[in-house]
C-alpha positions as protocol buffer text, in pm:
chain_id: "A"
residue {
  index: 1
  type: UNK
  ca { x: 2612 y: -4780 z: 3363 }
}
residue {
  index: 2
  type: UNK
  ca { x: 2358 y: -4646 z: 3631 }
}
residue {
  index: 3
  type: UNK
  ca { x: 2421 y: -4353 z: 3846 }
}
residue {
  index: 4
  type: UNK
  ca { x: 2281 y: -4190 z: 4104 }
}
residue {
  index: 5
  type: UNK
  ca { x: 2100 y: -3849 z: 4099 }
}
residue {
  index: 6
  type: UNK
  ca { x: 2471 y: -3653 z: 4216 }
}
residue {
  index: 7
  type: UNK
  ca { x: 2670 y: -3883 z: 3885 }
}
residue {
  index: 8
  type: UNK
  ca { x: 2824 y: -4148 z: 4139 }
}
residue {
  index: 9
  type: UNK
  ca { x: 2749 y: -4484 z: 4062 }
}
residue {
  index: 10
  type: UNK
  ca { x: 2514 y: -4661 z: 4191 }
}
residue {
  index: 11
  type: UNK
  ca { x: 2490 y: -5035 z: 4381 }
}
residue {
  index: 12
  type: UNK
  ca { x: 2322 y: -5169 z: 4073 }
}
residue {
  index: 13
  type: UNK
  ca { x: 2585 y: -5018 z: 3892 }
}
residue {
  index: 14
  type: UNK
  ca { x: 2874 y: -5109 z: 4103 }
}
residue {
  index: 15
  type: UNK
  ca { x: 2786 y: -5494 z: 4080 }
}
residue {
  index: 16
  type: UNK
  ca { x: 2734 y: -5500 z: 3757 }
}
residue {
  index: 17
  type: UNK
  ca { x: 3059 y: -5367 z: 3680 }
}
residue {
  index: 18
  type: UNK
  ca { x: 3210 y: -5629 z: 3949 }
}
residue {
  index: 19
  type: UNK
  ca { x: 3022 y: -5886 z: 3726 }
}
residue {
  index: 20
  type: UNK
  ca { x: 3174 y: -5751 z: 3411 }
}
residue {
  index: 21
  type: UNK
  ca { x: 3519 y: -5793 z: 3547 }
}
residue {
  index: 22
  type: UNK
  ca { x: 3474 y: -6091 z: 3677 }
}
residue {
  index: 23
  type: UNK
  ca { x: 3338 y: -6284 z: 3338 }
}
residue {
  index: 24
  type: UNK
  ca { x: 3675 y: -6123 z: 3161 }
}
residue {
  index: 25
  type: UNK
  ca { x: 3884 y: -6275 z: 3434 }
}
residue {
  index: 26
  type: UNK
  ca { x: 3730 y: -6588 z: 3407 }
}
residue {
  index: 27
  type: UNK
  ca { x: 3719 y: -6576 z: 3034 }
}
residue {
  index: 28
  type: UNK
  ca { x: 4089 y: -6523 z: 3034 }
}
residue {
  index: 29
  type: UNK
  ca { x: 4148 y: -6763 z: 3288 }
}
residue {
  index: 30
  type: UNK
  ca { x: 3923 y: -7032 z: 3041 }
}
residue {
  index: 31
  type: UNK
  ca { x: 4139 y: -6915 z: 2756 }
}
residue {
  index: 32
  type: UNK
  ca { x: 4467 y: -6958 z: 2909 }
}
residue {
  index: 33
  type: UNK
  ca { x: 4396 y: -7297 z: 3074 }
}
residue {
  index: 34
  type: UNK
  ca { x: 4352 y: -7421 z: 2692 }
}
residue {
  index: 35
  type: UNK
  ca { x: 4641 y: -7289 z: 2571 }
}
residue {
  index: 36
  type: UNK
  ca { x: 4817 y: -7413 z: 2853 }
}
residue {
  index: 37
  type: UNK
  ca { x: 4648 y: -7771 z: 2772 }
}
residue {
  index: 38
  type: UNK
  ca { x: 4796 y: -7764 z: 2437 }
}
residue {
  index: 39
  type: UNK
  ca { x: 5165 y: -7703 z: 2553 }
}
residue {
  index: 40
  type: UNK
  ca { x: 5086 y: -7959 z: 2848 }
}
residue {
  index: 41
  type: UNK
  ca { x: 5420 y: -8160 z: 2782 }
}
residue {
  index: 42
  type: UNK
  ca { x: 5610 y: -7822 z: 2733 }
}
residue {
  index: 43
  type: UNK
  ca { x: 5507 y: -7699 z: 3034 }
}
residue {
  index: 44
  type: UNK
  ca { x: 5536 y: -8010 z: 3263 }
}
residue {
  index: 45
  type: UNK
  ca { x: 5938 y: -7994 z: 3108 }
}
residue {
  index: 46
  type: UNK
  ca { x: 5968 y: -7675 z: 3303 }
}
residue {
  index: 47
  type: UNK
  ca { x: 5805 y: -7813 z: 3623 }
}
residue {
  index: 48
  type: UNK
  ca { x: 6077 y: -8160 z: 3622 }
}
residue {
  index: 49
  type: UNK
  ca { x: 6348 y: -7946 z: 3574 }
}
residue {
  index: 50
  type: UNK
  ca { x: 6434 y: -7833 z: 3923 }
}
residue {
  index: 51
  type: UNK
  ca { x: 6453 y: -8199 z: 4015 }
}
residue {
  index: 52
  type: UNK
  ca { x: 6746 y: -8269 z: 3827 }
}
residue {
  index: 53
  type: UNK
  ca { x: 6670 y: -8560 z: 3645 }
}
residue {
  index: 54
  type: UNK
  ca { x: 6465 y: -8770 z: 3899 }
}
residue {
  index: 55
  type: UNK
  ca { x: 6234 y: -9055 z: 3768 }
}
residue {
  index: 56
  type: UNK
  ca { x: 5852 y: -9048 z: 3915 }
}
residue {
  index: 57
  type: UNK
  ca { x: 5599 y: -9315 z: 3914 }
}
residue {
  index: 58
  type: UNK
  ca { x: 5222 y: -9286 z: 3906 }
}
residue {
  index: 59
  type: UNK
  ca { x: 5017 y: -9515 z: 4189 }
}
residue {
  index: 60
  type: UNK
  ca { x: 4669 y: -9506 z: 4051 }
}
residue {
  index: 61
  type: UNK
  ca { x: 4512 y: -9466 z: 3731 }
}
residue {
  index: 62
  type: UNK
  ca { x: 4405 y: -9087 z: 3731 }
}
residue {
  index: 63
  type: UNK
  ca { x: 4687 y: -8945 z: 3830 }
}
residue {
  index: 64
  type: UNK
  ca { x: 4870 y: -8855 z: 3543 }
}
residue {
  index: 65
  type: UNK
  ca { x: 4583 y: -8686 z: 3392 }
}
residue {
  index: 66
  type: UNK
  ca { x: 4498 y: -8535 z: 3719 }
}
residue {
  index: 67
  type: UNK
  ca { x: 4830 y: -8416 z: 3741 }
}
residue {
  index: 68
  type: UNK
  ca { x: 4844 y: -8306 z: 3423 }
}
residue {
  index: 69
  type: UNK
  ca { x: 4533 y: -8067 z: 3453 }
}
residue {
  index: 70
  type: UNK
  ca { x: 4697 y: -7913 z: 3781 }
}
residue {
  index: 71
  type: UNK
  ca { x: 5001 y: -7809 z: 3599 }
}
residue {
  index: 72
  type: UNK
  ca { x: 4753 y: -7639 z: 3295 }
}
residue {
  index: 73
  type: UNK
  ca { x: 4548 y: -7450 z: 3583 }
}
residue {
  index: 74
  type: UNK
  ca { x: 4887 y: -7332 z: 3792 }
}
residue {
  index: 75
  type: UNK
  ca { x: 4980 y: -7230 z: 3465 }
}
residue {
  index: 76
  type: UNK
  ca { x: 4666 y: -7045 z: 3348 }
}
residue {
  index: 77
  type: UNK
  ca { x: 4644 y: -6854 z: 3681 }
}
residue {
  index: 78
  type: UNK
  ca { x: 4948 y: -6759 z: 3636 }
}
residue {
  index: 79
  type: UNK
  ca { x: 4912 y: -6598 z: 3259 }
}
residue {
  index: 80
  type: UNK
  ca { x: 4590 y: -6486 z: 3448 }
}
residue {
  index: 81
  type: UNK
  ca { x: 4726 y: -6261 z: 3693 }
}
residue {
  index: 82
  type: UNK
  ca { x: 4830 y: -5955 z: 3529 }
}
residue {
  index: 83
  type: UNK
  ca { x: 4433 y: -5933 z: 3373 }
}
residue {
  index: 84
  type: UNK
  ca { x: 4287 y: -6019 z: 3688 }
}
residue {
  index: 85
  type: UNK
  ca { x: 4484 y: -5693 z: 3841 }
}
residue {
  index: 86
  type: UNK
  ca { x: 4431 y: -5496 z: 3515 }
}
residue {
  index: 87
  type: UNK
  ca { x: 4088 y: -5559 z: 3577 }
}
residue {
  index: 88
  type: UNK
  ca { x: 4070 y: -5452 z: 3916 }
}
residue {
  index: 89
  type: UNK
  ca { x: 4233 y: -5121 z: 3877 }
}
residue {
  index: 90
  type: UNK
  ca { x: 3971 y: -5055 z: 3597 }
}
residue {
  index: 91
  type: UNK
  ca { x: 3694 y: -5137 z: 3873 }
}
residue {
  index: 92
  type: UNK
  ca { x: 3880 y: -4906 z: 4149 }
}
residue {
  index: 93
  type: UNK
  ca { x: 3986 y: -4649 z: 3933 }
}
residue {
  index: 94
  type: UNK
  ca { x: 3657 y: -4439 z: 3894 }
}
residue {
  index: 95
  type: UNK
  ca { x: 3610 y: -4400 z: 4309 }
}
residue {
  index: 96
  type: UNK
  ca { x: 3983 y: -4292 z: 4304 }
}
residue {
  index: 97
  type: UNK
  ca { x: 4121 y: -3918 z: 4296 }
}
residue {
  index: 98
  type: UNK
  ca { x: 4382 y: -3806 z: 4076 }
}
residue {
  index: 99
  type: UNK
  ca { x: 4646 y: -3850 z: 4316 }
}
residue {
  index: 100
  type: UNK
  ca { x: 4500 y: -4163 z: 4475 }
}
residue {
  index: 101
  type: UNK
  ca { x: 4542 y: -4305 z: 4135 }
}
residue {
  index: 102
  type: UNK
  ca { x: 4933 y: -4251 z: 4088 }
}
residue {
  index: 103
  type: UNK
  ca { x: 4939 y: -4433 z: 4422 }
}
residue {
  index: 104
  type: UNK
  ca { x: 4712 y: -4740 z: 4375 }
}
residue {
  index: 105
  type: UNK
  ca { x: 4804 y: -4741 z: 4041 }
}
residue {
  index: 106
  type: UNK
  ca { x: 5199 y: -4773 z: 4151 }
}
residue {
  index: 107
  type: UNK
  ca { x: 5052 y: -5008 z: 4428 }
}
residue {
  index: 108
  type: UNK
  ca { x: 4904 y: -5256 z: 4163 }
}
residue {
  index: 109
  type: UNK
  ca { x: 5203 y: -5242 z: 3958 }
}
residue {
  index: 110
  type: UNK
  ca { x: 5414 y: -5331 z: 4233 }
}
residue {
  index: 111
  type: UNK
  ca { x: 5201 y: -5659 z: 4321 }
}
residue {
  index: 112
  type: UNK
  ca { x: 5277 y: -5810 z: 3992 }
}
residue {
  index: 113
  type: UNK
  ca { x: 5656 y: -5716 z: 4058 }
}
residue {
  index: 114
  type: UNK
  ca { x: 5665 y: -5866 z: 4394 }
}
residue {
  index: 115
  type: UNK
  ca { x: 5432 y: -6186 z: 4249 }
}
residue {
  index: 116
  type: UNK
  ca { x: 5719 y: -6270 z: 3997 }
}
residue {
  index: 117
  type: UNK
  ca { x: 5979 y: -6209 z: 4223 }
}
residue {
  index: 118
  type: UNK
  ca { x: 5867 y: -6480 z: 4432 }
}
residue {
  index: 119
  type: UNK
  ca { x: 5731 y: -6741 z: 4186 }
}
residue {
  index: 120
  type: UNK
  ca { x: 6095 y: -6687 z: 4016 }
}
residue {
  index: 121
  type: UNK
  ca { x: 6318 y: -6688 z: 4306 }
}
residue {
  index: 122
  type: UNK
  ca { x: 6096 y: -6997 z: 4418 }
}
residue {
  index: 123
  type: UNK
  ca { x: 6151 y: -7186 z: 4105 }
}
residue {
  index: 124
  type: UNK
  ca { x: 6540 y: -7106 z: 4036 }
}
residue {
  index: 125
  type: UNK
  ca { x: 6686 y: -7121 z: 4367 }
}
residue {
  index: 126
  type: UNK
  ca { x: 6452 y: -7284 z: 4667 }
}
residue {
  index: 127
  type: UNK
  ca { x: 6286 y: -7540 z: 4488 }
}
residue {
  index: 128
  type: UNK
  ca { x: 6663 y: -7720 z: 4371 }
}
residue {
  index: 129
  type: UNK
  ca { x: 6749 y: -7656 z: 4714 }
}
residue {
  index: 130
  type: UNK
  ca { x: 6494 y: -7820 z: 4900 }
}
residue {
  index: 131
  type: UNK
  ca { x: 6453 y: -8073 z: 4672 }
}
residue {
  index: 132
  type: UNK
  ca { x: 6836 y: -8137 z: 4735 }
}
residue {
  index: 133
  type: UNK
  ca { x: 6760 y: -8151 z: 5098 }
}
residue {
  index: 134
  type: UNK
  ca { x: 6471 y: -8330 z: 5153 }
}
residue {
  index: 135
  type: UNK
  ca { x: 6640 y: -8626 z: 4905 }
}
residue {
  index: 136
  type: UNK
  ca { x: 6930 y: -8606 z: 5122 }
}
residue {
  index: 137
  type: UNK
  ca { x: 6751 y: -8818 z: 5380 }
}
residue {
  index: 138
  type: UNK
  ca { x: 6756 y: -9116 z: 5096 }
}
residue {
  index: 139
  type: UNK
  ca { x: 7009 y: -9416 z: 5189 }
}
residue {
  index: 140
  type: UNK
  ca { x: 7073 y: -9775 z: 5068 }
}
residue {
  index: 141
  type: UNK
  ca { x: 6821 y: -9877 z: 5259 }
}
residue {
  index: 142
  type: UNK
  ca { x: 6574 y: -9693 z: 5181 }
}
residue {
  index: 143
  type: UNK
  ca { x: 6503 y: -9625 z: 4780 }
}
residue {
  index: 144
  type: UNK
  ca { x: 6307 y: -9290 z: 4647 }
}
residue {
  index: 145
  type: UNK
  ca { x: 5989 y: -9343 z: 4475 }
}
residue {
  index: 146
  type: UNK
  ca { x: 5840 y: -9031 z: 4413 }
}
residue {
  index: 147
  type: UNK
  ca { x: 5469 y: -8997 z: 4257 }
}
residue {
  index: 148
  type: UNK
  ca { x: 5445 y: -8742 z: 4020 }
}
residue {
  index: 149
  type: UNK
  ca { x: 5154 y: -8617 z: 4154 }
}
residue {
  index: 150
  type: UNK
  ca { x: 5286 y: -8581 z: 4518 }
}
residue {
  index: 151
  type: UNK
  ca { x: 5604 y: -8418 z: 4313 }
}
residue {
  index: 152
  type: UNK
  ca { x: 5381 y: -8127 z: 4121 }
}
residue {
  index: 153
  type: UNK
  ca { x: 5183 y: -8085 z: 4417 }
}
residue {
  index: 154
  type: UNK
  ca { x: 5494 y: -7977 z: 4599 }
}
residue {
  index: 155
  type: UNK
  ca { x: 5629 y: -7801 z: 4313 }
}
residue {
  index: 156
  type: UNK
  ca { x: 5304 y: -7578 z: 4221 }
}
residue {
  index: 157
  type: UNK
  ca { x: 5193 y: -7521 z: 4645 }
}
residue {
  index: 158
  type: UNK
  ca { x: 5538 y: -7424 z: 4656 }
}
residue {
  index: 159
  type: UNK
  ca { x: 5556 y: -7140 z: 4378 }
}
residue {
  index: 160
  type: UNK
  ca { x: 5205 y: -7043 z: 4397 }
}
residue {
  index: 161
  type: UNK
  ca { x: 5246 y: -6991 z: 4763 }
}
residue {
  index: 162
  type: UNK
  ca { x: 5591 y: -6806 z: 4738 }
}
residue {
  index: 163
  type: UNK
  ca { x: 5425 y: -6545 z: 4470 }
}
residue {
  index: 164
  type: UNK
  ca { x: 5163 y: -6493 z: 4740 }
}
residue {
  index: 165
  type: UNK
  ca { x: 5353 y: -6455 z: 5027 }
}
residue {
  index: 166
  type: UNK
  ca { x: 5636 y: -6187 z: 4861 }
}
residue {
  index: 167
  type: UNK
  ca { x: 5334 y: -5993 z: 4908 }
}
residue {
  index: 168
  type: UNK
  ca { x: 5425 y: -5904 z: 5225 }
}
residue {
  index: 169
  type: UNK
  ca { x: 5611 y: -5604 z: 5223 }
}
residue {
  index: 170
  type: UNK
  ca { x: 5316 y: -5443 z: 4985 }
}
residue {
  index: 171
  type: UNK
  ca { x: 5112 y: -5501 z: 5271 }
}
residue {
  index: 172
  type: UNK
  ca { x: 5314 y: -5399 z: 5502 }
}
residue {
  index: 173
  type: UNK
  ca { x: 5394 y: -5098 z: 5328 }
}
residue {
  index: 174
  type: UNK
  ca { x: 5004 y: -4988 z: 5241 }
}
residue {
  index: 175
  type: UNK
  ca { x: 4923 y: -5037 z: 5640 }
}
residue {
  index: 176
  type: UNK
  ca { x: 5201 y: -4812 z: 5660 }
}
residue {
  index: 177
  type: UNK
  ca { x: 5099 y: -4502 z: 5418 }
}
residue {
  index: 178
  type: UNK
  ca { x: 4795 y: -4537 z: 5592 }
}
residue {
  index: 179
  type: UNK
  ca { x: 4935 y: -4482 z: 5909 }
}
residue {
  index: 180
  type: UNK
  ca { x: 4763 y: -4812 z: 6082 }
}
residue {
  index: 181
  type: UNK
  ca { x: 5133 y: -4923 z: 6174 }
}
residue {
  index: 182
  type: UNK
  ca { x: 5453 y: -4763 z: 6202 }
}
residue {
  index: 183
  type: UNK
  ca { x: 5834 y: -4908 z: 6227 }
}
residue {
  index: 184
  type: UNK
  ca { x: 5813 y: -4932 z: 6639 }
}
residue {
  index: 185
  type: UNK
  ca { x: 5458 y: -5123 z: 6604 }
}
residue {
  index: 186
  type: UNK
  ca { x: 5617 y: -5356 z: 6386 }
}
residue {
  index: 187
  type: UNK
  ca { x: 5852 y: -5443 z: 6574 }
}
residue {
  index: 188
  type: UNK
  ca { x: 5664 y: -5507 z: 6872 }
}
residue {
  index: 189
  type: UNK
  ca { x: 5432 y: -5724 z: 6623 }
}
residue {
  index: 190
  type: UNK
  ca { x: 5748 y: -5916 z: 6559 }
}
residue {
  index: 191
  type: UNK
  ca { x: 5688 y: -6221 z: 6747 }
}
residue {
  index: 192
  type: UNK
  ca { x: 5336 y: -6283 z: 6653 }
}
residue {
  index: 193
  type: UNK
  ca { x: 5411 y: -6276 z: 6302 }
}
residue {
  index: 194
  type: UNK
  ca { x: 5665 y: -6515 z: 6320 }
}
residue {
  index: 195
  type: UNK
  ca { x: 5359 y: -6722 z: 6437 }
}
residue {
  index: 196
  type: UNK
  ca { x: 5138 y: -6609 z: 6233 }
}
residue {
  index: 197
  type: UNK
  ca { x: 5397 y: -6733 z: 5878 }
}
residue {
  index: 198
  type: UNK
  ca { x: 5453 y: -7098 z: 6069 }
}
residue {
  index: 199
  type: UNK
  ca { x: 5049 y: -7117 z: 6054 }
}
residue {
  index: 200
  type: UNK
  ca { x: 4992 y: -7004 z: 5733 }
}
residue {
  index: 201
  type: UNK
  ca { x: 5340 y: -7241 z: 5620 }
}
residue {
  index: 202
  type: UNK
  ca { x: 5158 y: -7502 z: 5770 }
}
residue {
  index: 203
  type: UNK
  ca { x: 4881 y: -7489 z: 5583 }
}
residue {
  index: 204
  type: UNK
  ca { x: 5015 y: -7405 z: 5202 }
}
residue {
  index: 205
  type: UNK
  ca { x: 5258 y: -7666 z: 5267 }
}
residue {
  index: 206
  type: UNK
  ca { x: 5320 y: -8039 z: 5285 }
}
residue {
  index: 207
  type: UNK
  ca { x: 5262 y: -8180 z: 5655 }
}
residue {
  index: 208
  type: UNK
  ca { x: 5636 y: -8180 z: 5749 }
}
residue {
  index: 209
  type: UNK
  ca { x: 5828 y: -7925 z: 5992 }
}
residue {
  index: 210
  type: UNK
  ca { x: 6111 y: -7882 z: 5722 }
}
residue {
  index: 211
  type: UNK
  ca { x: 5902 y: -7745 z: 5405 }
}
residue {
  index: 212
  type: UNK
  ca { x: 5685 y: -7555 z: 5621 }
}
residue {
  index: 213
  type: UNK
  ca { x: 6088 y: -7349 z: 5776 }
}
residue {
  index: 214
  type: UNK
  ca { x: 6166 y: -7383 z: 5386 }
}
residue {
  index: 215
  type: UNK
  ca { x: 5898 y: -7142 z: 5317 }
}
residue {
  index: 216
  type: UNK
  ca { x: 5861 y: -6968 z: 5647 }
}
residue {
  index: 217
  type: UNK
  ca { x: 6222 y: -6824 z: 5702 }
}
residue {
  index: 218
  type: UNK
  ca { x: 6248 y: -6649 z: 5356 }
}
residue {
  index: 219
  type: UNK
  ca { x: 5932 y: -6496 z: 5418 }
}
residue {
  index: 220
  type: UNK
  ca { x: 6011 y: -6371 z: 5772 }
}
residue {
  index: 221
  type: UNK
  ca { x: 6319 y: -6217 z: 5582 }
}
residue {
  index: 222
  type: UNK
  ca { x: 6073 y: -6045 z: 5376 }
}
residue {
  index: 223
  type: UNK
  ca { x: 5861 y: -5886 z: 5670 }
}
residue {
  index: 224
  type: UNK
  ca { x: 6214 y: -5787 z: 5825 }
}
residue {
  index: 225
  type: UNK
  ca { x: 6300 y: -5586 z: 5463 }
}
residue {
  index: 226
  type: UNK
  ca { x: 5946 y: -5426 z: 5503 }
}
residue {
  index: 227
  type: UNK
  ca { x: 6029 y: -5274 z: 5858 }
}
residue {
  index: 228
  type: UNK
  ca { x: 6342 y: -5133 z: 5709 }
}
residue {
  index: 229
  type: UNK
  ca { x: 6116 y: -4970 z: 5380 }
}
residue {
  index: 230
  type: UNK
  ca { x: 5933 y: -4838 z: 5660 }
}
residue {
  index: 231
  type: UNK
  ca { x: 6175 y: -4741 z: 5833 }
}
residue {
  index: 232
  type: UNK
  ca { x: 6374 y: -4513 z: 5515 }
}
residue {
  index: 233
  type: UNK
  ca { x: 6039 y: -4380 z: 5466 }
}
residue {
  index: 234
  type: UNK
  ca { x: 5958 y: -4234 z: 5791 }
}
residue {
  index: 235
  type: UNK
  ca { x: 6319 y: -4097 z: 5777 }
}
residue {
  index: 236
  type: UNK
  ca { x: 6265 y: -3913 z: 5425 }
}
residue {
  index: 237
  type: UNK
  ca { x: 5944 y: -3768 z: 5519 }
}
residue {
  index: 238
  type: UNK
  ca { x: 6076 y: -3647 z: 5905 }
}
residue {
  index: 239
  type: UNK
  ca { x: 5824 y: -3838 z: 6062 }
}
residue {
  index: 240
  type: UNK
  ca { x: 5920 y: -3919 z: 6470 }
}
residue {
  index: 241
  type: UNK
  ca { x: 5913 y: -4226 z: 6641 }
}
């Protein structure tokens, strides 16, 4: 590990320690994705359950397989996660003071939390739900085919994209302790946000106006429980509006 003349490291030294953490990551990631491949059938079991015994078809000849290897790399990112944070406190940690540790430490911890939250409220109640919905529009005459590739394409940009976005109140939070926002400012910032979660909606989701409010309106209930974090906080610590 190179340092610098006063024991800091130095840039040399900083990227290759970025480097290290990135092959382990990546090496985990590798590991994971075969594992994954071996319990491919397992794990596609858990993906068809929230559509409640539906039957799929496949329209062209890679699909399946294609499909197949999607649902091994969701899977392997997920398994991935916790290492890829692990990893990340072990490259922040050394720039860190003691009590800046406790914090980002707690911080880090709290990602994961909020990641699982939202890839397991995703999975066990909005993906039944809007699956319910959106096959509600089916009539006699007009019959449900669904590819299974279109069908774990919604499933996985759905869950992936609900572990990301219960992220928000972390964020919100961390501008918060670092005094770049307060409760009143985010309030005010209430109305381009809302904007803001349609965009981003629009683009993790399928191009229709009803997945992209399936996925906006839970997380807009999400930046609406981080204003009142924020606002308990400036409470307990006396701080005035």
């Amino acid at each position: 590990m190179m340092k610098n003349d006063n024991g800091s490291m130095s840039i040399i030294g900083h990227l290759g320690e970025l480097r290290k953490r990135i092959i382990v990551v990546l090496l985990f990631l590798i590991v994971f994705f075969v594992i994954s491949y071996k319990f491919t059938d397992q794990l596609f079991k858990i993906l068809l359950k929230p559509s409640n015994g539906l039957e799929f078809i496949y329209t062209k000849p890679e699909e399946l397989l294609m499909t197949y290897l999607k649902v091994d790399l969701m899977f392997a990112i997920l398994f991935t996660s916790p290492v890829f944070l692990i990893n990340l406190w072990k490259f922040v940690k050394p720039a860190l003071k003691a009590e800046e540790r406790v914090y980002v430490r707690r911080l880090i911890f709290m990602i994961l939390v909020f990641f699982i939250i939202g890839i397991t409220f995703a999975y066990f109640v909005f993906l039944p739900l809007s699956i319910k919905f959106l096959l509600s529009f089916s009539n006699r005459m007009v019959r449900d085919m669904i590819s299974i590739g279109n069908y774990m394409s919604f499933v996985i940009s759905l869950v992936l994209s609900f572990g990301g976005l219960f992220e928000l109140p972390i964020v919100v939070i961390f501008l918060h302790k670092i005094r770049i926002v307060n409760v009143d400012k985010l309030k005010k910032l209430r109305k381009f946000v809302i904007i803001i979660i349609l965009a981003v909606a629009a683009v993790l989701t399928p191009p229709d106006v009803v997945s992209q409010l399936i996925l906006s309106a839970p997380v807009f209930l999400l930046y609406e429980f981080s204003i009142l974090l924020c606002s308990l906080m400036e409470k307990k610590n006396g701080i005035k509006k």
